[in-house]
MARBADREN-111555 format. One line per 10 residues: number of its first residue (from 1); their letters; for each residue x negated, y, z of N, C-alpha, C. Coordinates in nm, 2 decimals. Atoms other than C-alpha are relative to their C-alpha. Layout:
BEGIN
NUM	a	X/Y/Z/X/Y/Z/X/Y/Z ~ ...
! end
This chain:
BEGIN
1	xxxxxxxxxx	-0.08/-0.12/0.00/0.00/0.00/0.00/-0.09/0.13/0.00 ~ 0.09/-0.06/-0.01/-0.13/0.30/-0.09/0.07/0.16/0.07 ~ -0.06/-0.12/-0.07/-0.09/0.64/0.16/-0.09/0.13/-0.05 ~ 0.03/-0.17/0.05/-0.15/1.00/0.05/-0.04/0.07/0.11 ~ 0.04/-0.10/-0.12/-0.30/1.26/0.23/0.14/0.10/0.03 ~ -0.16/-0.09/-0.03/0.06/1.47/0.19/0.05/-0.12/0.13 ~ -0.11/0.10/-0.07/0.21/1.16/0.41/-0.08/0.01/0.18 ~ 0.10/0.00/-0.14/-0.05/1.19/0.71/-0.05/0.11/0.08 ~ 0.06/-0.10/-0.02/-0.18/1.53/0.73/0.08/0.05/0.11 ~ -0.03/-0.06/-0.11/0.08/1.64/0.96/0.04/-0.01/0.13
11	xxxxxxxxxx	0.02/0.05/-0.14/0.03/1.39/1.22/-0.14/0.01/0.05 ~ 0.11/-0.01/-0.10/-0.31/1.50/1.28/0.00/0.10/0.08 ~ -0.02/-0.07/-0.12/-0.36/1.60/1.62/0.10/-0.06/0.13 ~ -0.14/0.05/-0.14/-0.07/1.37/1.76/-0.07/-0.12/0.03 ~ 0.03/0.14/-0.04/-0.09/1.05/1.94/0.01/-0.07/-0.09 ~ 0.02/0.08/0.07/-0.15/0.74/1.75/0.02/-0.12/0.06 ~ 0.00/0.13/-0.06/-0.02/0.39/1.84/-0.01/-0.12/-0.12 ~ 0.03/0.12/0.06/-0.07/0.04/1.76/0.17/-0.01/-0.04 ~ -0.13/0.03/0.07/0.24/-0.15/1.59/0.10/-0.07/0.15 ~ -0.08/0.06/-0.09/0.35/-0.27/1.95/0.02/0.13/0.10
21	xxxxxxxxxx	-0.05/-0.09/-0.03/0.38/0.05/2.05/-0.09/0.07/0.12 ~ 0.06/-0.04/-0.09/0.09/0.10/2.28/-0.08/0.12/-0.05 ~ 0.10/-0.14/0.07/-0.12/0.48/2.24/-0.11/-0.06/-0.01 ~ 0.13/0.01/0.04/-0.45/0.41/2.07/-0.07/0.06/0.04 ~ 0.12/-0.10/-0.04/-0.61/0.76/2.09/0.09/0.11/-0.07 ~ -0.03/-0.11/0.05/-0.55/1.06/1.89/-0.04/0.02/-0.11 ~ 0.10/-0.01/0.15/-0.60/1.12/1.51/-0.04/0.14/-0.02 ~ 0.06/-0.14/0.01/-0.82/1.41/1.45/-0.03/0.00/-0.12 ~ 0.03/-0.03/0.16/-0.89/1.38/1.11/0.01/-0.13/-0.12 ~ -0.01/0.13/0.12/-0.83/1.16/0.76/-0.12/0.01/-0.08
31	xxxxxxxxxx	0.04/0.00/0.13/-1.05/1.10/0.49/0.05/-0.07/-0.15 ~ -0.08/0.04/0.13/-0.96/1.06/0.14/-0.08/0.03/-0.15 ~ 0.12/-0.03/0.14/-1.10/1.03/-0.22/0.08/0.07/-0.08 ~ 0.00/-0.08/0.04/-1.06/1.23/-0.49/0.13/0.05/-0.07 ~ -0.13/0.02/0.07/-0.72/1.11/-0.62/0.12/0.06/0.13 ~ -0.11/-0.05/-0.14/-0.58/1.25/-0.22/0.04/-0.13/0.07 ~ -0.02/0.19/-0.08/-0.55/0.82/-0.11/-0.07/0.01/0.07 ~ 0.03/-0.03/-0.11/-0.60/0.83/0.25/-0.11/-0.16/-0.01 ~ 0.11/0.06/0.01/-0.96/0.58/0.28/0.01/-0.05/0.14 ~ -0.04/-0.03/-0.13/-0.93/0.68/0.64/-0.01/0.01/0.11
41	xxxxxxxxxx	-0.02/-0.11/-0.13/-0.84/0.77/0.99/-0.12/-0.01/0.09 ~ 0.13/-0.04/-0.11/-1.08/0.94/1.26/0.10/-0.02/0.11 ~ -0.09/0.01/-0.10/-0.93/0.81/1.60/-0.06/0.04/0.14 ~ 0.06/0.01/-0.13/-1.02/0.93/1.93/0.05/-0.06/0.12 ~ -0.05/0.14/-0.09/-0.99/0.70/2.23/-0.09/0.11/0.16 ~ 0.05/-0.05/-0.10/-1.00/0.87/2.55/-0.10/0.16/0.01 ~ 0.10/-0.09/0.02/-1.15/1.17/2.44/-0.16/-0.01/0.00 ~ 0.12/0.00/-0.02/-1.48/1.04/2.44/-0.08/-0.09/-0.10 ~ 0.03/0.13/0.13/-1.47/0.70/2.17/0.04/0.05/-0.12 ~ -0.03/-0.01/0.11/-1.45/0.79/1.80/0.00/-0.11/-0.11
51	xxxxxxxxxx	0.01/0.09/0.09/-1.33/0.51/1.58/0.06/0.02/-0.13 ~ -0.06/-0.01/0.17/-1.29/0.52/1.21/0.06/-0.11/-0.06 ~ -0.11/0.11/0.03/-0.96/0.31/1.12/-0.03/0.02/-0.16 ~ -0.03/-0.03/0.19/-0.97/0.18/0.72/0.14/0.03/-0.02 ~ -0.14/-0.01/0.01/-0.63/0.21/0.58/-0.01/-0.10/-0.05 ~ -0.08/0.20/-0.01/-0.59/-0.19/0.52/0.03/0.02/0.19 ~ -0.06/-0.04/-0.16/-0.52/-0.12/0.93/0.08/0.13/0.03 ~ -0.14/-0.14/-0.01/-0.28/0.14/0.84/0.13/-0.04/-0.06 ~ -0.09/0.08/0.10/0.06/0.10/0.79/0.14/0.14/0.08 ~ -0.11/-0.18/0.02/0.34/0.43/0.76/0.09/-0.07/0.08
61	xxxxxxxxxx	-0.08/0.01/0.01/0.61/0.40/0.91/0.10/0.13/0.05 ~ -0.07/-0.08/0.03/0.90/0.65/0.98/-0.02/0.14/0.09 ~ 0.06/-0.06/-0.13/0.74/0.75/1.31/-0.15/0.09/-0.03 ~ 0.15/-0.03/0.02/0.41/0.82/1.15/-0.07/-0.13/-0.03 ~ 0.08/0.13/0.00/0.14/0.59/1.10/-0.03/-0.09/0.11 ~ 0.03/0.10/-0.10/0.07/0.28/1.30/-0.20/-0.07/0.01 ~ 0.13/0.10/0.06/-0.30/0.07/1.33/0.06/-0.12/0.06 ~ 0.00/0.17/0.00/-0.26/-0.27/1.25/-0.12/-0.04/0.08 ~ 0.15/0.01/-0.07/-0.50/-0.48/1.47/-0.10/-0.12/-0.08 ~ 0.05/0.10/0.10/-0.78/-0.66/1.33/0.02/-0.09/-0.07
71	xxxxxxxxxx	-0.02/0.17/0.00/-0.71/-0.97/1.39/0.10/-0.06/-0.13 ~ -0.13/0.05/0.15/-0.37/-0.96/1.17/-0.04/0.03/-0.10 ~ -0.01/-0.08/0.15/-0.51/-0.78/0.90/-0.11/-0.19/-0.06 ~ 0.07/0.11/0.04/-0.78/-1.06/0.88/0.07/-0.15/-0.05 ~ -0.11/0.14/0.01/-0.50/-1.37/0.98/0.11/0.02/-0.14 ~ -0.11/-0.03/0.09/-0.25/-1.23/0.68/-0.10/-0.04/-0.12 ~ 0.06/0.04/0.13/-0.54/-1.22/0.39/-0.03/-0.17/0.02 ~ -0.02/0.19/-0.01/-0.60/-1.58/0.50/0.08/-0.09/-0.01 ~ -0.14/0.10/0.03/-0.28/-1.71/0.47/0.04/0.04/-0.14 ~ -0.01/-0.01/0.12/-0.24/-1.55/0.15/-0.09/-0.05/-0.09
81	xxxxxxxxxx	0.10/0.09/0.08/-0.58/-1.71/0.02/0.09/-0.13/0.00 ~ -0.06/0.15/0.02/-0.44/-2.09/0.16/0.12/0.01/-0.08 ~ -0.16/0.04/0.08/-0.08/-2.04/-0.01/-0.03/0.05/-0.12 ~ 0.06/0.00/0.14/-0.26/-1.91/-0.35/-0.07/-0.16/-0.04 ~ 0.05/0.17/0.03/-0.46/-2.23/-0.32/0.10/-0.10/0.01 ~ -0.11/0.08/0.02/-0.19/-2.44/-0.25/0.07/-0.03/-0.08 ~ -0.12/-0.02/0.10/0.04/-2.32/-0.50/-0.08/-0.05/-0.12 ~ 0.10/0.07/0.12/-0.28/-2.39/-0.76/0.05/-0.14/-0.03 ~ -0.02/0.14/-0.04/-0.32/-2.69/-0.65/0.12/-0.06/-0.07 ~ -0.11/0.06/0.03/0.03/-2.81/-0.65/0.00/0.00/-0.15
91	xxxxxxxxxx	-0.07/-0.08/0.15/0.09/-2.65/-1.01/-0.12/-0.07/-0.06 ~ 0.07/0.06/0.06/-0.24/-2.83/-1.14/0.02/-0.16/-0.02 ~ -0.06/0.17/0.04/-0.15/-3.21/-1.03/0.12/0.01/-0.09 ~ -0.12/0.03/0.07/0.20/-3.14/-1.15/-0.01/0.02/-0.15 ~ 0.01/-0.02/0.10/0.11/-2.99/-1.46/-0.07/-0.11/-0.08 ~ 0.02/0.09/0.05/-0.11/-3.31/-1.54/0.06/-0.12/0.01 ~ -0.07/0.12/0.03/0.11/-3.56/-1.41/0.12/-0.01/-0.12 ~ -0.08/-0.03/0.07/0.35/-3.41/-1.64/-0.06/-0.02/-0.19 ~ 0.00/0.01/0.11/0.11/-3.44/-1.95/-0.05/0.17/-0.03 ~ 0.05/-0.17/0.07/0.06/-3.04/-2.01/-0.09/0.03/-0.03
101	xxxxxxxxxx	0.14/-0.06/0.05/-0.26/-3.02/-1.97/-0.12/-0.14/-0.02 ~ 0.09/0.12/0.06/-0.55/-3.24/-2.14/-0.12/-0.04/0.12 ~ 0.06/0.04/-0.15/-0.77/-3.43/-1.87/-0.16/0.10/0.04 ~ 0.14/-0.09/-0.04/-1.11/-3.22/-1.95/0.09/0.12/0.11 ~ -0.09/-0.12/-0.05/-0.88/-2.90/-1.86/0.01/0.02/0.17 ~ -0.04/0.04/-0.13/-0.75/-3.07/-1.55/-0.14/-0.06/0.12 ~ 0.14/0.01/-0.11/-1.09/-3.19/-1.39/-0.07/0.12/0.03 ~ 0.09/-0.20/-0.02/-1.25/-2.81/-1.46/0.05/0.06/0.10 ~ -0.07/-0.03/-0.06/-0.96/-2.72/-1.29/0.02/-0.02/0.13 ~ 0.02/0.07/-0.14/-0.97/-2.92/-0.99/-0.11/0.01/0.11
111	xxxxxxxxxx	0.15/-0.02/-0.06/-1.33/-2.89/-0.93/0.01/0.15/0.06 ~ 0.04/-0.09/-0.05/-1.30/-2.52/-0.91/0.10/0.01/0.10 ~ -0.08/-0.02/-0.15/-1.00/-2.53/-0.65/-0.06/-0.09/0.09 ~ 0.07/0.14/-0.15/-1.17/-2.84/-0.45/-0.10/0.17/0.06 ~ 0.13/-0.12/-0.06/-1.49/-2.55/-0.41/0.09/0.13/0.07 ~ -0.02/-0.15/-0.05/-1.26/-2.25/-0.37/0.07/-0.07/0.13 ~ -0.07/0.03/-0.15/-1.04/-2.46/-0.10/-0.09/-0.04/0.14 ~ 0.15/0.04/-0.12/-1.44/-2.59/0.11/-0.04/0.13/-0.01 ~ 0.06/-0.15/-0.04/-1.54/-2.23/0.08/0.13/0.06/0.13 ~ -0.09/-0.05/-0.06/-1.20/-2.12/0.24/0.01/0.00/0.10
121	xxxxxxxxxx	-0.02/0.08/-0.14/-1.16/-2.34/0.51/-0.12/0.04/0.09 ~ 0.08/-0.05/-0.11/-1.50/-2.19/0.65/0.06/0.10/0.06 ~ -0.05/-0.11/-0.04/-1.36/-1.86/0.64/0.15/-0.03/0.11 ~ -0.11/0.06/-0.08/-1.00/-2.00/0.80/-0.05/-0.07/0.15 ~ 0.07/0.03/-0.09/-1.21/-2.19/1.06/-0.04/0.11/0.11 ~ 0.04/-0.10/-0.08/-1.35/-1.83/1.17/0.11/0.10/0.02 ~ -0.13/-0.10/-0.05/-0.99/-1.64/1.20/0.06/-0.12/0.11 ~ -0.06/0.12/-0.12/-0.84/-1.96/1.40/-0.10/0.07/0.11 ~ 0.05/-0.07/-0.12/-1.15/-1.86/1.64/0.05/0.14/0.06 ~ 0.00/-0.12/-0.10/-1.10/-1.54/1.68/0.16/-0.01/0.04
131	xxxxxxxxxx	-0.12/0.00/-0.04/-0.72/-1.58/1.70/0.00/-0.08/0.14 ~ 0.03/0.05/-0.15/-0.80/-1.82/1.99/-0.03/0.05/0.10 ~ 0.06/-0.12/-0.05/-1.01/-1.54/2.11/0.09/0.08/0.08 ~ -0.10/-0.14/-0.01/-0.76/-1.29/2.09/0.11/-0.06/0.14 ~ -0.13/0.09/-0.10/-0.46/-1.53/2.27/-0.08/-0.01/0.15 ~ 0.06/-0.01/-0.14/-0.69/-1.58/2.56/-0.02/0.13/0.08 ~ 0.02/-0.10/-0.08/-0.75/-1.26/2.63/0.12/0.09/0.03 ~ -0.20/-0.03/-0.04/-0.35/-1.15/2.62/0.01/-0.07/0.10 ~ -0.02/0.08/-0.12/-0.35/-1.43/2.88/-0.05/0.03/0.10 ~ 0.06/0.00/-0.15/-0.60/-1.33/3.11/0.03/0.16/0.01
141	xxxxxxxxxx	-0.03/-0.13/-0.04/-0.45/-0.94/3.08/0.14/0.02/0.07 ~ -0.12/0.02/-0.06/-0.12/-1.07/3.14/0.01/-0.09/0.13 ~ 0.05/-0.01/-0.11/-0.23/-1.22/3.44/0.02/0.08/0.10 ~ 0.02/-0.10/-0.10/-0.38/-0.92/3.57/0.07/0.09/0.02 ~ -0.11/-0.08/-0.03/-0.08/-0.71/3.51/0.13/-0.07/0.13 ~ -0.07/0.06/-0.13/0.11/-0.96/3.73/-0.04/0.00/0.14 ~ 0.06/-0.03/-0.17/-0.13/-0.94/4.02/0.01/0.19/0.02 ~ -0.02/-0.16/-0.05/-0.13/-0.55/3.99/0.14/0.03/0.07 ~ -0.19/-0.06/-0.03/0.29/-0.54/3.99/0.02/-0.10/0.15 ~ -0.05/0.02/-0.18/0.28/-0.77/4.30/-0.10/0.04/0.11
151	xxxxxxxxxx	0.06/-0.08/-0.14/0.02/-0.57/4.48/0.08/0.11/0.05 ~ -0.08/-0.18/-0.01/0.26/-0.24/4.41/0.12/-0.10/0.10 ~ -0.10/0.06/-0.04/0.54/-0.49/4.51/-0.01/-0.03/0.13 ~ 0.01/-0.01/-0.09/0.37/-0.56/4.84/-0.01/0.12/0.06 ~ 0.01/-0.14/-0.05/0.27/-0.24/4.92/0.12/0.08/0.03 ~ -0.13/-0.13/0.03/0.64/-0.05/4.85/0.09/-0.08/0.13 ~ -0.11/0.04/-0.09/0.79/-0.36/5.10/-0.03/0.06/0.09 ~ 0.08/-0.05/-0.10/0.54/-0.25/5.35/-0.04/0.14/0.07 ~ -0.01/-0.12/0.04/0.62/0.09/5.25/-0.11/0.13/0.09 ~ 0.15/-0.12/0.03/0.27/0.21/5.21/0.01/0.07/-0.13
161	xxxxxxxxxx	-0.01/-0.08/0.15/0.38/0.37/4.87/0.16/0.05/-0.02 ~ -0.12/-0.08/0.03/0.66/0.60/4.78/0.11/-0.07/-0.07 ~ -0.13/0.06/0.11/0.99/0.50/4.61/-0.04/0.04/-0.14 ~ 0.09/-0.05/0.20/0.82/0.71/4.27/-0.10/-0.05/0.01 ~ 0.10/0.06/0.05/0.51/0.60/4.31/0.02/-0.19/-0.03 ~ -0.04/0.11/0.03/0.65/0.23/4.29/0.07/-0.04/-0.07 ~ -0.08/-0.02/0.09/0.87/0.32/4.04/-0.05/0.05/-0.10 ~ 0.06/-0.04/0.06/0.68/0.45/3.85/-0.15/-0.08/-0.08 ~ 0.14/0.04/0.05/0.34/0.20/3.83/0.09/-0.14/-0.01 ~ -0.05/0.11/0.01/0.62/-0.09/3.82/0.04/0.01/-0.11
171	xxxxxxxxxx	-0.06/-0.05/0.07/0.79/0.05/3.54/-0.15/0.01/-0.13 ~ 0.12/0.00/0.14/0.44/0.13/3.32/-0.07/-0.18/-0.01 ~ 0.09/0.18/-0.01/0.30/-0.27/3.46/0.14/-0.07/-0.11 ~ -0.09/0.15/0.08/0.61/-0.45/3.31/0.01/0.07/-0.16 ~ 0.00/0.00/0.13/0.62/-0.27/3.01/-0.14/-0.03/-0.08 ~ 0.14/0.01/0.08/0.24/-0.30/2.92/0.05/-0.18/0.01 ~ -0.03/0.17/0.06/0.30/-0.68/3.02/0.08/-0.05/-0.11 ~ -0.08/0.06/0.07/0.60/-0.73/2.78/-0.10/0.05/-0.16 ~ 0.06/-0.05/0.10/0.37/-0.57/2.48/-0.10/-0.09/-0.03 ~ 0.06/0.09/0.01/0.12/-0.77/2.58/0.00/-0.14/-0.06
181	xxxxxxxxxx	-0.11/0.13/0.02/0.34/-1.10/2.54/0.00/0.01/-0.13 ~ -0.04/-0.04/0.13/0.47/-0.93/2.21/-0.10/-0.03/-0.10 ~ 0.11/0.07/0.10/0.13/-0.99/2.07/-0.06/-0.12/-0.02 ~ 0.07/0.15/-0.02/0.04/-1.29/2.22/0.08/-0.11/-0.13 ~ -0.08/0.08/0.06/0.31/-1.45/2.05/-0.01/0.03/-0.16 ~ 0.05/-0.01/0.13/0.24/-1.30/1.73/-0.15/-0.07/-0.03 ~ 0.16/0.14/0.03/-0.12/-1.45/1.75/0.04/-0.11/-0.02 ~ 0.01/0.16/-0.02/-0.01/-1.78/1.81/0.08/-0.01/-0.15 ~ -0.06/0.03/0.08/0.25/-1.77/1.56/-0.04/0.00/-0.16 ~ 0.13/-0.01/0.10/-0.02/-1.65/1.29/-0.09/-0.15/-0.05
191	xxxxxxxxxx	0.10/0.12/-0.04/-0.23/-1.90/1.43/0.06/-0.15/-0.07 ~ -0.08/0.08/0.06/0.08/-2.16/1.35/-0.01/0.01/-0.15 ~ -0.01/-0.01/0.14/0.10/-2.06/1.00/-0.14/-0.02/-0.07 ~ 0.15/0.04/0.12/-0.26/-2.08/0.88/-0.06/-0.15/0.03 ~ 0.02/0.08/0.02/-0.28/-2.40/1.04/0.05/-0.12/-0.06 ~ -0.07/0.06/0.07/0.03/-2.55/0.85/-0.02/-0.02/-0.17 ~ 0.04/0.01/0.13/-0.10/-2.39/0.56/-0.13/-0.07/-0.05 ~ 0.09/0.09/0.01/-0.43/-2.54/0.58/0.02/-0.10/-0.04 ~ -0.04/0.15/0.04/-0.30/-2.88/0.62/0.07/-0.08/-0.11 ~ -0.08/0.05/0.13/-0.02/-2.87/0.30/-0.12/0.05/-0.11
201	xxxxxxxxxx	0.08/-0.05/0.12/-0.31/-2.72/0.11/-0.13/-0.16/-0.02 ~ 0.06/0.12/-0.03/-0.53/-3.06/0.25/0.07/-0.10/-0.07 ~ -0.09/0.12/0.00/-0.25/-3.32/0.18/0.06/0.00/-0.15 ~ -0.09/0.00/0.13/-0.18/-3.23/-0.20/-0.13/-0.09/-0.05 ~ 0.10/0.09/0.02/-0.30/-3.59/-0.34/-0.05/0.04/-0.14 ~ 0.02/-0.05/0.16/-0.45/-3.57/-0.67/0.07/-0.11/-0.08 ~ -0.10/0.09/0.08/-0.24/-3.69/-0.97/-0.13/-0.19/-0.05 ~ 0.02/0.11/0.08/-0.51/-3.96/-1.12/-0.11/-0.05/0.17 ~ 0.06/0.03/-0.12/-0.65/-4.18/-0.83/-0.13/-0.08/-0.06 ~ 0.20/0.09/0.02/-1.07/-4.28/-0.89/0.02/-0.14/0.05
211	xxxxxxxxxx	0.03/0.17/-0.03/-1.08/-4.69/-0.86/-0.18/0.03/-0.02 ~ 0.14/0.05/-0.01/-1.41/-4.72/-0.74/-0.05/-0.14/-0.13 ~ 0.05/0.17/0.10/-1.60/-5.00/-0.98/-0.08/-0.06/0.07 ~ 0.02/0.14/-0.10/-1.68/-5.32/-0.85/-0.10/-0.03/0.01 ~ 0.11/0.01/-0.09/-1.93/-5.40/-0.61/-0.07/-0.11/-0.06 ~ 0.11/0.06/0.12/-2.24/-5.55/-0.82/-0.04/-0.11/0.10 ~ 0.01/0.07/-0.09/-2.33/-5.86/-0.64/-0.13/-0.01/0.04 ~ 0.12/-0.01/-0.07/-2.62/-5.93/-0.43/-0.12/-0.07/-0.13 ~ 0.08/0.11/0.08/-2.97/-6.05/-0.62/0.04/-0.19/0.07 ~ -0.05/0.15/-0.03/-2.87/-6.40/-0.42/0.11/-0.05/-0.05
221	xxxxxxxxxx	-0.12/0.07/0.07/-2.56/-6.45/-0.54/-0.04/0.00/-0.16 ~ -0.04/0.01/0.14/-2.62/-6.35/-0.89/-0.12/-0.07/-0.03 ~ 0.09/0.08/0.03/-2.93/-6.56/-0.91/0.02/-0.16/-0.01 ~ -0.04/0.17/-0.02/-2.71/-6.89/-0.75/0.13/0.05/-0.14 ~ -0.06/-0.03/0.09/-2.47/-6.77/-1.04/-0.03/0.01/-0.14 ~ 0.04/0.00/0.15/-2.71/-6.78/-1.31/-0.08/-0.15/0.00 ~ -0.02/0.11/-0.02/-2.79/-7.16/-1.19/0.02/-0.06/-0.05 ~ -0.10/0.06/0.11/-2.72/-7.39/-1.48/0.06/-0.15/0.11 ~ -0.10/0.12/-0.04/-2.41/-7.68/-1.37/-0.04/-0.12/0.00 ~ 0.01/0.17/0.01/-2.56/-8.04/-1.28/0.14/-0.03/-0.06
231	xxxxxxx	-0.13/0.08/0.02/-2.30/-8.23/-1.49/-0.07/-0.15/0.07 ~ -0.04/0.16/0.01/-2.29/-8.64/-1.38/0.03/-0.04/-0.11 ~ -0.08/0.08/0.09/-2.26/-8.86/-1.64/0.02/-0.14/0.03 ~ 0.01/0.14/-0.03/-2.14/-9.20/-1.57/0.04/-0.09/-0.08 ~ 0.00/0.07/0.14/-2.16/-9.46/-1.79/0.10/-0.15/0.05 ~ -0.11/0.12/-0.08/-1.83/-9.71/-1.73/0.03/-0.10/-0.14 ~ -0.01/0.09/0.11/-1.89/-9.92/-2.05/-0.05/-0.14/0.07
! end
């Protein structure tokens, strides 16, 4: 998708969030090439961290812009590589079990998806990680938001903390936790799909099945095999 500098320009200066709705930082400035297509954003984080988002981690919506987070931008082109290969695939056996295409055609063809699907699966291998990555660390944040909301929780019975102040850090904890969740689940569910696609992209058999040729016999055997046949003759005259 491609965004314009007219579509951006006059959220710089405001807050900036992720797609789950949490503040990033602050966009202070865009870059853009010559045609005015935003390249893109300058984010600040705390006033103090300056990160330059590309626009494949941008995504418009009505609010303003969002940042996609790595992970997904990474987990989406990988699922779109395996279901390209797949669909090959598929469309190559069928097309020769059907006759369409002549067998040189169909091995050329094969060969170069067998390589592009062993090249893939390294890359696929290394987004599964980091999505594992990612899921773990949703887990151990969502955690720590539960022990924070029942420290506030003890504290407010015990009433060492205000009715606002408990209302207040209870109210920001559960909602950071439910966001948290929000993505976790999206990881996993990512995570589900590239591993499904992996595996129908694995399981597509090929139309003509290789018969091994037959196992040459040992020098012993083929030696008692070249043996000439004692005949008997008996002589019953």
């Amino acid at each position: 998708m491609v965004i314009t500098l007219d579509q951006v320009d006059k959220y710089v200066g405001q807050l900036i969030k992720d797609e789950y709705g949490r503040v990033i930082g602050k966009l202070v400035a865009t870059f853009s090439n010559v045609s005015g297509e935003v390249e893109t954003l300058e984010v600040v984080i705390n006033d103090t961290l300056y990160e330059n988002v590309p626009v494949s981690r941008v995504k418009l919506t009505p609010d303003g812009p969002v940042i996609v987070s790595e992970w997904k931008v990474l987990a989406t082109e990988v699922e779109n590589k395996l279901d390209r290969v797949k669909r090959r695939l598929r469309a190559t056996e069928e097309l020769f079990r059907k006759a369409s295409i002549p067998a040189h055609a169909y091995e050329e063809l094969k060969k170069k998806l067998d390589n592009e699907f062993k090249t893939l699966k390294e890359e696929v291998s290394k987004v599964k990680e980091l999505l594992r990555k990612r899921a773990g660390e949703l887990e151990d944040l969502v955690i720590r938001l539960e022990k924070d909301l029942t420290n506030m929780q003890i504290l407010y019975m015990g009433n060492e903390v205000s009715d606002q102040a408990y209302k207040m850090a209870s109210e920001l904890l559960r909602n950071n936790k439910a966001k948290a969740l929000d993505e976790k689940r999206d990881v996993e569910k990512h995570l589900e799909l590239i591993t499904k696609l992996e595996s129908e992209a694995g399981e597509i058999k090929p139309a003509v099945e290789v018969t091994p040729p037959p196992a040459k016999p040992s020098p012993k055997e083929q030696g008692r095999s070249e043996q000439p046949i004692q005949v008997q003759v008996i002589d019953v005259t």
